[in-house]
N, C-alpha and C positions, 0 to 999 in steps of 0.2 A: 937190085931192088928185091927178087925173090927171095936169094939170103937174109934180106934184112925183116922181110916179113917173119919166116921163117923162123927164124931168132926172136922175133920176137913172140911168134906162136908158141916156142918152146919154153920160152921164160916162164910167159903167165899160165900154160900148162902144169907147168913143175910147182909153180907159186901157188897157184891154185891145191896142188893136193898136199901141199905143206900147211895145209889149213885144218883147223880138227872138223867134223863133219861134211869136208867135200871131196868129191872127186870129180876129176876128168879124163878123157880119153883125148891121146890126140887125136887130129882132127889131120884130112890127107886133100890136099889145093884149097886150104881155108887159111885165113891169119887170124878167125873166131875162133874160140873154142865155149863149147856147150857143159858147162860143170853141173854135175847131180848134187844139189845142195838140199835131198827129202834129207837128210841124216840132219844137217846141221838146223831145219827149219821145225826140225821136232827133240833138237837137244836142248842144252841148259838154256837156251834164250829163244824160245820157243815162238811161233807164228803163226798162224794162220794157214799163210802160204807163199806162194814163191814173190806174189806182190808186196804184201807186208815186208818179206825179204831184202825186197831190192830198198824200202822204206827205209828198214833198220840201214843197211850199210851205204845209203845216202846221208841218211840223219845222222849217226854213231860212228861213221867210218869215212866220211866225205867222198864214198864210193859210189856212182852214178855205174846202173848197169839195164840190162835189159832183159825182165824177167821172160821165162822161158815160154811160158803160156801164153803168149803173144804168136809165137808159134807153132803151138799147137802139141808144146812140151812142158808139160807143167813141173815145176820143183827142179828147172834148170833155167841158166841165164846168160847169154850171151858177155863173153867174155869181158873185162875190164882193161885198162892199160897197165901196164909194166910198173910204172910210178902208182897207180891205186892198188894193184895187187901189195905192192910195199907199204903204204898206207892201210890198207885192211888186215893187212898181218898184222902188224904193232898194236892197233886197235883191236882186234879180237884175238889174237893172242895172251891179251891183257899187257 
C-alpha cells in the first residue's frame, strides 16, 4: 500500500510541474503534495487568488482541489488525483 501511495504522490508531483506556471516539491510520508501555483494565478488567466484558482479548475478544468490558504499557505493547494491532473493538463494546456 505505501508503494502504491507513493506512486502515486510521484505521478501528480511530476504532473503537477509539467504545468506552465506550477510547481512542486515533493513531499517525504505524505501522498498530498502542496503545488506553488503564485506564477500561474498571476499569468495569462489571471485571479485573484488561490480560491478563485481552485474556481477556475473546477469550472474550466473539472478539477476539484483544495486551496492552500485553508491552511495557512496561500497560492498553493493541496494536491489533485492522477486522473484530474490528466484532465487539467489537456484543459490548460490548451
Amino acid at each position: 500500500m505505501n508503494e502504491a501511495f507513493k506512486a502515486r504522490h510521484d505521478y501528480v508531483v511530476h504532473a503537477l510541474n509539467c504545468l506552465p506556471g506550477i510547481s512542486c516539491l515533493p513531499g517525504a510520508g505524505t501522498f498530498y503534495a502542496f503545488a506553488d501555483v503564485s506564477r500561474a494565478i498571476t499569468g495569462p488567466r489571471a485571479v485573484g487568488d488561490d480560491n478563485e484558482f481552485a474556481e477556475l479548475l473546477l469550472n474550466e478544468g473539472g478539477v476539484a482541489v483544495v486551496p492552500g490558504s485553508g491552511f495557512g499557505a496561500p497560492a498553493t493547494f493541496a494536491s489533485p488525483s492522477p486522473a484530474a491532473c490528466r484532465r487539467w493538463r489537456r484543459r490548460w494546456s490548451g
